[in-house]
C-alpha distance (Angstrom), angle and dihedral (degrees) to the residues before:
residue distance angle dihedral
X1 . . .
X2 3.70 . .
X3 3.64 129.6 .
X4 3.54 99.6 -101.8
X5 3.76 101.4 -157.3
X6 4.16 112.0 87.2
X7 3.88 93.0 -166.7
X8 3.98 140.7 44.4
X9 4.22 94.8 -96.9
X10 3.70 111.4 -111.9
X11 4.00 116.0 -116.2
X12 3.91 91.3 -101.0
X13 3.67 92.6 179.4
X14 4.04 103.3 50.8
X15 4.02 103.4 117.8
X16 3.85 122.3 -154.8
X17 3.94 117.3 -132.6
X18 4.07 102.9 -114.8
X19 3.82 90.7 -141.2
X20 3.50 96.0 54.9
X21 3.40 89.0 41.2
X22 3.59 95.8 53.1
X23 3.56 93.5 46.9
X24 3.87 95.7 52.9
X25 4.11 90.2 47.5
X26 3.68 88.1 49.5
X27 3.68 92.6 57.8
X28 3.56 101.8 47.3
X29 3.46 95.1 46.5
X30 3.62 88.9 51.4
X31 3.63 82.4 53.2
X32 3.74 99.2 45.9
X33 3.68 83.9 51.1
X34 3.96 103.5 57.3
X35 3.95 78.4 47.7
X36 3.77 98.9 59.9
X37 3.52 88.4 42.1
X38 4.00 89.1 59.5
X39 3.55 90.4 45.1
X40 3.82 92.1 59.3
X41 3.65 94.1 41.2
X42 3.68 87.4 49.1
X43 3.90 92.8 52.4
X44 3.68 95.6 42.1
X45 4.22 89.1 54.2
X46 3.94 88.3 38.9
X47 4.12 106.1 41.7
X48 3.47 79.1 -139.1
X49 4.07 130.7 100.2
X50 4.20 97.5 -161.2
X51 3.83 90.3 112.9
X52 4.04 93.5 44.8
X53 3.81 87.0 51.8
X54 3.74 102.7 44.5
X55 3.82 80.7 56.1
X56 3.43 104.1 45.1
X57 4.26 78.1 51.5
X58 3.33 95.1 58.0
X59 3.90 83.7 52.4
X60 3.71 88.3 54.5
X61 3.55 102.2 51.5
X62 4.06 85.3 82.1
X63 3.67 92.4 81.7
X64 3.71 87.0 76.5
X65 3.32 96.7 47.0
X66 4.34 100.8 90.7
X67 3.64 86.8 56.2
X68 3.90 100.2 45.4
X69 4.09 87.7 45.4
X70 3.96 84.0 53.5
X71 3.55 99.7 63.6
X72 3.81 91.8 19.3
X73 3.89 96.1 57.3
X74 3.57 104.8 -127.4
X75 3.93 123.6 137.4
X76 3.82 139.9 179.5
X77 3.82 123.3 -157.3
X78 3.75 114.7 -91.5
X79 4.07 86.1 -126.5
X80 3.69 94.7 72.7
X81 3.68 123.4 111.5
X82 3.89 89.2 -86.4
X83 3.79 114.9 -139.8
X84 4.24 96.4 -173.4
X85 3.35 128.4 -32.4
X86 3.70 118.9 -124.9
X87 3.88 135.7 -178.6
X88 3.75 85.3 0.7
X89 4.44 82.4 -58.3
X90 3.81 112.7 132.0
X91 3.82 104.4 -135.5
X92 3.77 118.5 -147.5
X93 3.67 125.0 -125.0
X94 4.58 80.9 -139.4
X95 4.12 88.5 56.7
X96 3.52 99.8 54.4
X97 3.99 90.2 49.2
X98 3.91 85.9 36.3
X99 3.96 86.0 63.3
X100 3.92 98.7 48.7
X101 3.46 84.5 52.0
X102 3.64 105.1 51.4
X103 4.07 101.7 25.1
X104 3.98 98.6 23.4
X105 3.63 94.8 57.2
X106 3.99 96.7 22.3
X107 4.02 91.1 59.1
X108 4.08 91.1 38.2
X109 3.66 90.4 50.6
X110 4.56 96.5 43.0
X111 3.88 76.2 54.7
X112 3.09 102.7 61.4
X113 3.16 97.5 41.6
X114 3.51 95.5 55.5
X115 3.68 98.3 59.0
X116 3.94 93.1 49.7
X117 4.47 77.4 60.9
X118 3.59 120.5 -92.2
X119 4.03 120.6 -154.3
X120 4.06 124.2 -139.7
X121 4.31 85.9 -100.1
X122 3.75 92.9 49.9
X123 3.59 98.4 44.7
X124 3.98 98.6 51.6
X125 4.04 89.5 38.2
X126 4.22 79.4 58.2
X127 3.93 86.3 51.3
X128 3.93 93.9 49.0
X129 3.52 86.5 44.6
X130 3.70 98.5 53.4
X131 4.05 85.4 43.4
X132 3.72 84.3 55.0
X133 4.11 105.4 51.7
X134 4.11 84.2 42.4
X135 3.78 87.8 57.0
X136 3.74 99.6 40.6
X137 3.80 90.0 42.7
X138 4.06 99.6 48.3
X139 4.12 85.8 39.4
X140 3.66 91.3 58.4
X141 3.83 92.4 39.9
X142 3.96 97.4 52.0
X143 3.73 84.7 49.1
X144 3.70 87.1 65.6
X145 3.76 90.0 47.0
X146 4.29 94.3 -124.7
X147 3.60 82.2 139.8
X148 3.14 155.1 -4.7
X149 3.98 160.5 -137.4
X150 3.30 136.8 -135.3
X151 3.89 157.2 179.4
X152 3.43 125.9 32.0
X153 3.92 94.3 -28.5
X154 3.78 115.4 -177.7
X155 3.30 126.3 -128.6
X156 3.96 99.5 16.0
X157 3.51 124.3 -178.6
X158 3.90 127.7 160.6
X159 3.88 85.8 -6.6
X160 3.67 96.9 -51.7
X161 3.13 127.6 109.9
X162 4.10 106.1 -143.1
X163 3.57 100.7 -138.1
X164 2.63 96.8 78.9
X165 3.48 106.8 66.3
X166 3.91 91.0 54.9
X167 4.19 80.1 67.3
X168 3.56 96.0 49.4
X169 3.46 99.7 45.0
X170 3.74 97.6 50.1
X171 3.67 87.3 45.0
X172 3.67 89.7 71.1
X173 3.81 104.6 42.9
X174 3.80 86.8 47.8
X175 3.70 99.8 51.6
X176 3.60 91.3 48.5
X177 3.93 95.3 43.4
X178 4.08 90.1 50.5
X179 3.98 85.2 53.1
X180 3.36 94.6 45.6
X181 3.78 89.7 48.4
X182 3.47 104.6 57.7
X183 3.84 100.7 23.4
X184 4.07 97.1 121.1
X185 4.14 76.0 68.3
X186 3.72 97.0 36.5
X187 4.01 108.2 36.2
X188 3.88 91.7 65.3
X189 3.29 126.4 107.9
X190 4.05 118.5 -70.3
X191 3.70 88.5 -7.8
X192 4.07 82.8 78.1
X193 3.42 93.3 77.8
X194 4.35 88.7 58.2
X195 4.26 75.6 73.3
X196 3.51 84.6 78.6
X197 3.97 107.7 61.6
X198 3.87 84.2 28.0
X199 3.41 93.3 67.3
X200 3.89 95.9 33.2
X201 4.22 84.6 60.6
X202 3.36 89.9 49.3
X203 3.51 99.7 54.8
X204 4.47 84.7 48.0
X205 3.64 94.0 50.3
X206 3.85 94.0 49.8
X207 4.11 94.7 46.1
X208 4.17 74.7 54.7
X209 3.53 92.7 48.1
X210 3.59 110.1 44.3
X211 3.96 105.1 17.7
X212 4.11 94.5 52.3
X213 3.69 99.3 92.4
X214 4.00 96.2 45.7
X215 4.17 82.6 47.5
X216 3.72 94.7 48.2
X217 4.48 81.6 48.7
X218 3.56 89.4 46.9
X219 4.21 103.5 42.4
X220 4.41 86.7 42.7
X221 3.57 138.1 68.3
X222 3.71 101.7 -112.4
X223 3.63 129.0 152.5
X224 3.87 112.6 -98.4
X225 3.65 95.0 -111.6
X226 4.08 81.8 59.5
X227 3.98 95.3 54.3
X228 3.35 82.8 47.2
X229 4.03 101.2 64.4
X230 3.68 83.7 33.1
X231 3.90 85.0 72.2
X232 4.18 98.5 45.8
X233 3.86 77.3 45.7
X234 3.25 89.6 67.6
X235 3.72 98.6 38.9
X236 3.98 84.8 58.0
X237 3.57 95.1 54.5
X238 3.79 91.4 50.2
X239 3.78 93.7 48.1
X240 3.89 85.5 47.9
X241 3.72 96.4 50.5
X242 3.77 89.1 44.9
X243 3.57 96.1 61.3
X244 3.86 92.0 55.9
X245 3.10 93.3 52.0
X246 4.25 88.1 48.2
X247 3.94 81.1 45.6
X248 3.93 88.0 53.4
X249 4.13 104.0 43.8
X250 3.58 111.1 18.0
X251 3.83 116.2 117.8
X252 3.84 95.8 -136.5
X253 4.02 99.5 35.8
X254 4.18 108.0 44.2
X255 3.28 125.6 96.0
X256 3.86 130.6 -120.4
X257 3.80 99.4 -95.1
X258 4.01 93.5 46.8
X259 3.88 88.8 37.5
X260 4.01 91.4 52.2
X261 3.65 89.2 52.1
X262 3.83 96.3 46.5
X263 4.37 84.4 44.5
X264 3.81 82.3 57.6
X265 3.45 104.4 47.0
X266 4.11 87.4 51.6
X267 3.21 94.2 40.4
X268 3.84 102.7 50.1
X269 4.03 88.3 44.9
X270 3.75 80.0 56.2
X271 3.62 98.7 56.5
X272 3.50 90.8 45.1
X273 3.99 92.5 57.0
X274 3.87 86.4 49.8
X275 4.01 99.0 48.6
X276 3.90 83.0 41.4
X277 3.80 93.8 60.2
């Protein structure tokens, strides 16, 4: 008879400790706050919201998250201070700030930076970097058992699995480079608020992109040396979808067309700011 269970079972009875967990929601929440409150000061000093909703997108990407974690194999305890509950996935209150944190701000900030002119070097050291803070940050928090991964995971080290670090890091250079790409369309008036499900899409189709392999190692009985080059698979695919995007933003690598259309994104926001004032 067939084995009748499709997926690796979740650890349904792992617990979180409710002082640690309070302590890690305070902190991001303190952190989501001091955010927002940039965001408005940035908008008020700007006339312009672009920052406020790149970081209320970042915010927004959670809603994916109980599907991702389902192939992915990702869990957090069913005692934690439950935001919704999706795909039969508690969702913790700490996540959802966790993500305005790291992909509100992150994809506000790679913005920005973009349209002040970013060069091939600068670009990919922002990728490492965002590769870095998701790895420190998801280190320290599986330490502190908040949550947790499991099933054959590839490329595991000090509970986490690797891979997925090359999807979260590429999911914030991308967002911001598709903004910054077709902001003359986007930065104008109520067609600002289309930044929001933009960059929510974005952030889908690159969890598609990059983390397939490592889900297909995770979801199938391979052999462990398998998972394993199912994980650098997924590393190469992020590496590979990082340098188009370097090829399509960088200040020193795009060509005319795409550079003319970044020019007049900037350059429109600019005129705005000065008619503004």
């Amino acid at each position: 008879m067939p084995d009748q269970t499709l997926l690796p079972p979740p650890p349904f009875a792992a617990a979180v400790s409710a002082p640690v967990e309070l302590v890690v929601t305070v902190l991001f929440a303190a952190f989501a706050l001091a955010a927002l409150v940039y965001a408005l000061i940035d908008w008020r000093r700007s006339g312009k919201p672009s920052f406020l909703l790149m970081f209320i997108s970042g915010g927004a990407m959670f809603i994916v998250e109980p599907m991702i974690d389902t192939v992915g194999g990702c869990w957090f305890p069913a005692n934690s201070f439950v935001a919704f509950t999706a795909y039969g996935r508690p969702m913790p209150v700490w996540l959802c700030l966790t993500y305005f944190c790291y992909f509100g701000i992150g994809v506000g900030v790679v913005w920005r930076m973009m349209n002040r002119g970013l060069s091939r070097a600068r670009l990919w050291s922002f990728y490492l970097g965002a590769i870095a803070a998701d790895v420190a940050e998801e280190i320290l928090l599986l330490h502190f058992k908040v949550y947790m991964y499991y099933g054959p995971q590839p490329l595991e080290v000090l509970n986490f699995p690797l891979w997925w670090c090359a999807v979260n890091g590429l999911t914030t250079m991308a967002a911001a480079a598709v903004v910054y790409r077709y902001q003359a369309y986007l930065m104008t008036g109520w067609r600002q608020l289309q930044i929001i499900p933009v960059v929510l899409t974005v952030s889908t189709a690159v969890n598609c992109m990059v983390g397939w392999p490592s889900w297909m190692a995770i979801n199938t009985p391979v052999s462990p040396v398998v998972t394993q080059f199912a994980g650098i698979g997924s590393f190469c695919l992020s590496l590979w979808f990082m340098s188009l995007v370097v090829k399509a933003v960088a200040a020193d690598a795009v060509p005319g067309s795409a550079r003319l259309a970044g020019q007049a994104g900037s350059a429109r926001l600019a005129g705005q700011a000065v008619r503004a004032t």
